[in-house]
N, C-alpha and C positions, 0 to 999 in steps of 0.2 A: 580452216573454213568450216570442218565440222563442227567444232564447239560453236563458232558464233552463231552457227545455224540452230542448233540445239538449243545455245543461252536465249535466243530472239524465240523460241517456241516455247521456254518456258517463261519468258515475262509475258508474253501475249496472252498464256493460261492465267496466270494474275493480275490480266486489265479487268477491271473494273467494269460493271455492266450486268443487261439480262442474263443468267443461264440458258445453255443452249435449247432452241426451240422458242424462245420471246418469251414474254410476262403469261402468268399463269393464266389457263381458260376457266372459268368458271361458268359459263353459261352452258346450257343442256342442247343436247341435239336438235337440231331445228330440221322438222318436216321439208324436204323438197318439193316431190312429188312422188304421185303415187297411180299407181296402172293397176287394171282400169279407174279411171277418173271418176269423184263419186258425182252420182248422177245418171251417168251409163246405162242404156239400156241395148238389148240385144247382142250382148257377148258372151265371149267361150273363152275364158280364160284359163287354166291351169294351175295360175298362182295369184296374188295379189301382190304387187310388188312395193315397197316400202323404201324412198329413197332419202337419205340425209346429209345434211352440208356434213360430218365428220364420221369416223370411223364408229362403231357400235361396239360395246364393250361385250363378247361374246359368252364373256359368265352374269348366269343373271345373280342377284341378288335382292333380300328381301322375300316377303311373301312367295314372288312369281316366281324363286329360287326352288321351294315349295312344290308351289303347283306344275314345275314342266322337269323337275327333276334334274336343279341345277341348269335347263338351258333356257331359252328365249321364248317357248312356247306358253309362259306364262302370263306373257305380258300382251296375249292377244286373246280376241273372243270372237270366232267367227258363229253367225245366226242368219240361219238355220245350222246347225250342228251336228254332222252327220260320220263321228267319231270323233278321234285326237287332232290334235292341231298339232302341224308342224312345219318350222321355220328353219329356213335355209337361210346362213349366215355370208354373205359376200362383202365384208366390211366394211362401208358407209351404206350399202341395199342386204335390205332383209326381203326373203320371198315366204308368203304365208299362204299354207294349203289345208285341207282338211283331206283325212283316210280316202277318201273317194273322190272324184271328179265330180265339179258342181254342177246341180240338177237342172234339167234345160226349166225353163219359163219357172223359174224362181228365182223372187227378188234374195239378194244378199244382203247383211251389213257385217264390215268389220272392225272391232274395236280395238284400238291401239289404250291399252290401260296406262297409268302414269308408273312409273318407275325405273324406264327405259334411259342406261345412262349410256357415256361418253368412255371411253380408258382413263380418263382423270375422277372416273366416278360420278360428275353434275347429272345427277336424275330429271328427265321428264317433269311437272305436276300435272300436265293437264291431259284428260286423254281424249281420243280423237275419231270418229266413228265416221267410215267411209261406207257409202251402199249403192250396189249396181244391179243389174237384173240379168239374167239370161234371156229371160222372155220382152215382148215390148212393151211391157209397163213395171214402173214401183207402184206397188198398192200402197193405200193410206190408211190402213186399218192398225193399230194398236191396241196395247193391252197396258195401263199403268198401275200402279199400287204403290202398295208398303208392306213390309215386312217388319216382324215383332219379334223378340225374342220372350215371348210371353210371361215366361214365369219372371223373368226379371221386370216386367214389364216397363222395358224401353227397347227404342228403334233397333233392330239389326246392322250395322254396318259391312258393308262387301259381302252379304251375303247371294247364291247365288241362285238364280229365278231361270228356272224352267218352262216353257211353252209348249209339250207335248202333243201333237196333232194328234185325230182319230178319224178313222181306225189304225194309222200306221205313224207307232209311238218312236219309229228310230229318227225321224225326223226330228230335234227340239229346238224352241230359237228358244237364246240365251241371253240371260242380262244378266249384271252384276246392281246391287244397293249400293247408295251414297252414303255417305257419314250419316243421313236422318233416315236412312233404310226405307230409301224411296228410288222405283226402280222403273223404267220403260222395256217394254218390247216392242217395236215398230218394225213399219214394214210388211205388215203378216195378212195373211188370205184368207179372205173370211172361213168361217166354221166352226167343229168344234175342238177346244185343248179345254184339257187337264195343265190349268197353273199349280206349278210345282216348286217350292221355296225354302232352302235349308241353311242353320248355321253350317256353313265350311268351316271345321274345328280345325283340320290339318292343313288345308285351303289345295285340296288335289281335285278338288271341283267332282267328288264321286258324296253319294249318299252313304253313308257309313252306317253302322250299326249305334246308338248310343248318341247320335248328331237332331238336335232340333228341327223337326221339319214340319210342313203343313200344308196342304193343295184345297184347291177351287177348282169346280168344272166352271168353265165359259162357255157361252156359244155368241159367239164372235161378228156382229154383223159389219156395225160403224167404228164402236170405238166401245171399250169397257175397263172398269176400275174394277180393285180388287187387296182386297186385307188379309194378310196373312200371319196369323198366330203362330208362331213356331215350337215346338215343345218337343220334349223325350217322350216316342212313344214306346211304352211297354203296355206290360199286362199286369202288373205285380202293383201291390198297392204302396200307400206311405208309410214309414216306419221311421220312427223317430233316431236322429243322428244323435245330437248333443242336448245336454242339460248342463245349463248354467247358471248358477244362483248369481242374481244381481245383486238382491241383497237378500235378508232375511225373511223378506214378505214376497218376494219377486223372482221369477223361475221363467229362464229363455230358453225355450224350447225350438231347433228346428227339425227337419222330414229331411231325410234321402229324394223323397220325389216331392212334386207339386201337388197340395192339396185342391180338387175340385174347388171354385169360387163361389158353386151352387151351394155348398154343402155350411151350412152356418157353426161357426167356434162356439161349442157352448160346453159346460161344465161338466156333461156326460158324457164327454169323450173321453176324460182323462179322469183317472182315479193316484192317488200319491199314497204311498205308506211309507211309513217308518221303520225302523229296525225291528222292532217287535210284532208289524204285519198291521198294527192299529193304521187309522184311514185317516189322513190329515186334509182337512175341508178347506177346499179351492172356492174362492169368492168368484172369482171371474176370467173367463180366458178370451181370449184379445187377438187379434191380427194384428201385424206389427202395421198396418195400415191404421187402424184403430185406436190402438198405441200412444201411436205419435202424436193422431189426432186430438186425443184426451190432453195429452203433456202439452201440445201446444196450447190448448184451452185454457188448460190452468196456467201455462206460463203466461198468457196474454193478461189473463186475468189478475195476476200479478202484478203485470208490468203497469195497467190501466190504475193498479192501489195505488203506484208509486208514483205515478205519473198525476194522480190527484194530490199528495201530501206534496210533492215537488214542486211547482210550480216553473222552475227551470225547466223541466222534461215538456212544456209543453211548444216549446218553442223547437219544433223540430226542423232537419233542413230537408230541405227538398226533395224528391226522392228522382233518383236519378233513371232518366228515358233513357237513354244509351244502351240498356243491357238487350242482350240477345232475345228473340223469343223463345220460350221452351221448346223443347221437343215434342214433336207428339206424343199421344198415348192410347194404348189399346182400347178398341171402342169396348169391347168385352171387360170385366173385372180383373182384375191381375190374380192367380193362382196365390193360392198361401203353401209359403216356404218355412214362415214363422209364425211361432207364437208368444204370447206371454201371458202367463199363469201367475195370478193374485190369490195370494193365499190367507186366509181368515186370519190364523195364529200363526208367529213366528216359528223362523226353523231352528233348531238346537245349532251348537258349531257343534264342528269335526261331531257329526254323525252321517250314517249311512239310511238312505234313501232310494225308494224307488218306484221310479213313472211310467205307468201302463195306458197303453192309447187303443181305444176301444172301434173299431169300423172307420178309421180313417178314409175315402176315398180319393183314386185318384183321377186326374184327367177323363182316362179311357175309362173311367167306371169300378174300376178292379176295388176292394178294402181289401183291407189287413189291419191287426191286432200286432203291438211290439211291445218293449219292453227295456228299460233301461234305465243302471242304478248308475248313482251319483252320491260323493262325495259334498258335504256342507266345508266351507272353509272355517280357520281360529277365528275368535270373536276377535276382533278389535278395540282395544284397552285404549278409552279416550286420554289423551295425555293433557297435563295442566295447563295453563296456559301461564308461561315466564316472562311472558314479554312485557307484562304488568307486574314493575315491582311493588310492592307494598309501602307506602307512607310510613319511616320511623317512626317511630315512637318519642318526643322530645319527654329527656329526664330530667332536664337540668330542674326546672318548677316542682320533682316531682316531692310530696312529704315523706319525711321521716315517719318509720312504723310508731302507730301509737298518739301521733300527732293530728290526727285528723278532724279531732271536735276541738285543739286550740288555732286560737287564729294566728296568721301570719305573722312576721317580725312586721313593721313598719320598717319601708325603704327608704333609711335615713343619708341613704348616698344622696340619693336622686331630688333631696328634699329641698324645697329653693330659700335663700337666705332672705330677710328682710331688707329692702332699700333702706339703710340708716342714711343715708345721704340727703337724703330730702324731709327727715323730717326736724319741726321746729322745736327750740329748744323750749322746755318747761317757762312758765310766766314767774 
């Protein structure tokens, strides 16, 4: 009897069908509900409570992995911010608090960020901002913007925005940027803040040493907007990183730091010498802004020659609407990072060379003088081109030496015989 009970357990493990637990879940945590209910006004809460149809995957990962130090507390943003945030894990409910007990007659909001997943790992996308008040109103006051990441000059992404009250700065409501580094704080009581905006390099949500940042005062009545440049602030000016010969006549220059955009590229910044200390004369220096501009002129320029001799090129297709629109762009200049140095006479190869930068300034005003030798690379030896053979020579016609001033044989092969057939015979 034992076998047969044994043989029927082990064909049953080989019927055919889902794996234990049903067909695979793919779908992400779905919001229940959540206490207090947003909208709420006049409560004392303790925690905010976060409830979902499935269990919560208690390691975070990702970014928020990052920012709460491996647990859950990255994937939330509570505003006003009045220390760390921290989450208590109860397997389908999460509880979310901050360092202190929330301040009476201030409105709250809490942000559930996307990345929140399941034990099968299906993350969140969307996130979800809950807001309740201690006191008996939500105010309607906001604060919106953008954030830069200046020197590159394009949008910030997830970077993250501080709302500093005054006179008492421990208070901050918090936002996070979108993909086009565009961010809201809402919610907030009229007065005055210090907007405060940083790249998050390590994403631990703290201001670092060597982290892109940049602030605006507000004084905050209805509603106000607000742009922020983000940059490396130091004290120390720009000094040239790299030198790289493009080609012979053309020298790419970048900076350690961001060069002021007040401050104009011109040929008295940079002095070049050669091995023997002689001064090799720069035509013109350029921002790679400038650059491109020129190259794209002349390529257009170009394409307009060809486009006249062609007559085909003018038949162009349509140009297609579908595409995205651009991202914004800093209302300010973009900081120069690069340059490029046109130089009068070509460079020697394999010589040694070296580029001095004369008062560079940067952002915060600082100059500095640097210095930096470079190597020219081997000439490049144009090679023939094979792919055109040359047309024989035919010999067979050719003359015998010496035979040049007699004339040809007559080609008695070739020569045609007279029709005797037809003609009449003598009278």
């Amino acid at each position: 009897m034992r076998r047969l009970i044994l043989a029927l357990a082990v064909a049953g493990c080989a019927s055919p069908g889902f794996p234990p637990g049903g067909p695979p879940d793919k779908d992400p945590p779905k919001l229940v509900a959540v206490v207090p209910e947003s909208g709420a006004v006049n409560v004392k809460p303790k925690h905010v409570t976060f409830e979902f149809d499935e269990v919560i995957n208690e390691v975070a990962t990702g970014p928020a992995s990052t920012a709460s130090g491996g647990g859950l507390s990255g994937f939330f943003l509570i505003s006003p911010r009045d220390g760390r945030t921290h989450v208590s894990w109860h397997r389908s409910t999460l509880e979310v608090r901050g360092d202190r007990p929330f301040r009476a007659k201030t409105a709250y909001s809490v942000t559930l960020l996307p990345g929140l997943a399941d034990l099968r790992g299906n993350p969140r996308k969307q996130p979800v901002t809950v807001v309740f008040s201690t006191g008996p109103e939500i105010p309607p006051q906001f604060i919106r913007g953008i954030i830069f990441d200046w020197a590159a000059g394009r949008p910030a992404p997830n970077a993250v925005v501080e709302a500093l009250s005054r006179p008492d700065t421990t208070l901050a409501y918090v936002a996070q940027s979108d993909s086009v580094g565009r961010f809201v704080l809402p919610f907030m009581s009229p007065g005055s803040y210090t907007v405060r905006g940083y790249i998050d390099g390590n994403n631990n949500r703290t201001l670092d040493p060597r982290e892109a940042w940049d602030s605006s005062h507000i004084e905050l009545r209805d509603s106000a907007s607000v742009e922020l440049l983000a940059f490396i602030h130091d004290t120390i000016g720009p000094r040239v990183s790299t030198v790289e010969p493009r080609d012979s006549l053309t020298l790419h220059v970048s900076f350690d730091r961001a060069v002021d955009p007040a401050q104009k590229m011109d040929t008295s910044l940079f002095t070049l010498r050669a091995a023997d200390s002689s001064i090799v004369p720069i035509r013109s220096a350029l921002t790679m802004a400038e650059f491109e501009r020129v190259s794209g002129d002349s390529a257009r320029r170009a394409d307009s020659l060809r486009a006249v001799r062609d007559t085909s090129l003018r038949r162009r297709p349509s140009r297609d609407t579908t595409t995205q629109a651009p991202p914004p762009k800093p209302s300010k200049p973009v900081p120069t990072t690069e340059v490029m140095l046109q130089l009068v006479s070509p460079l020697k190869p394999v010589q040694s060379y070296r580029l001095e930068t004369h008062g560079l300034r940067g952002l915060l005003g600082a100059t500095a003088s640097s210095v930096r030798t470079f190597n020219t690379p081997k000439a490049t030896a144009t090679k023939p081109d094979t792919t055109k053979r040359a047309v024989p020579t035919d010999t067979t016609h050719r003359a015998p030496p010496g035979a040049a001033s007699r004339r040809p044989p007559s080609d008695t092969a070739r020569a045609v015989k007279p029709d005797t057939t037809t003609r009449r015979p003598p009278p």
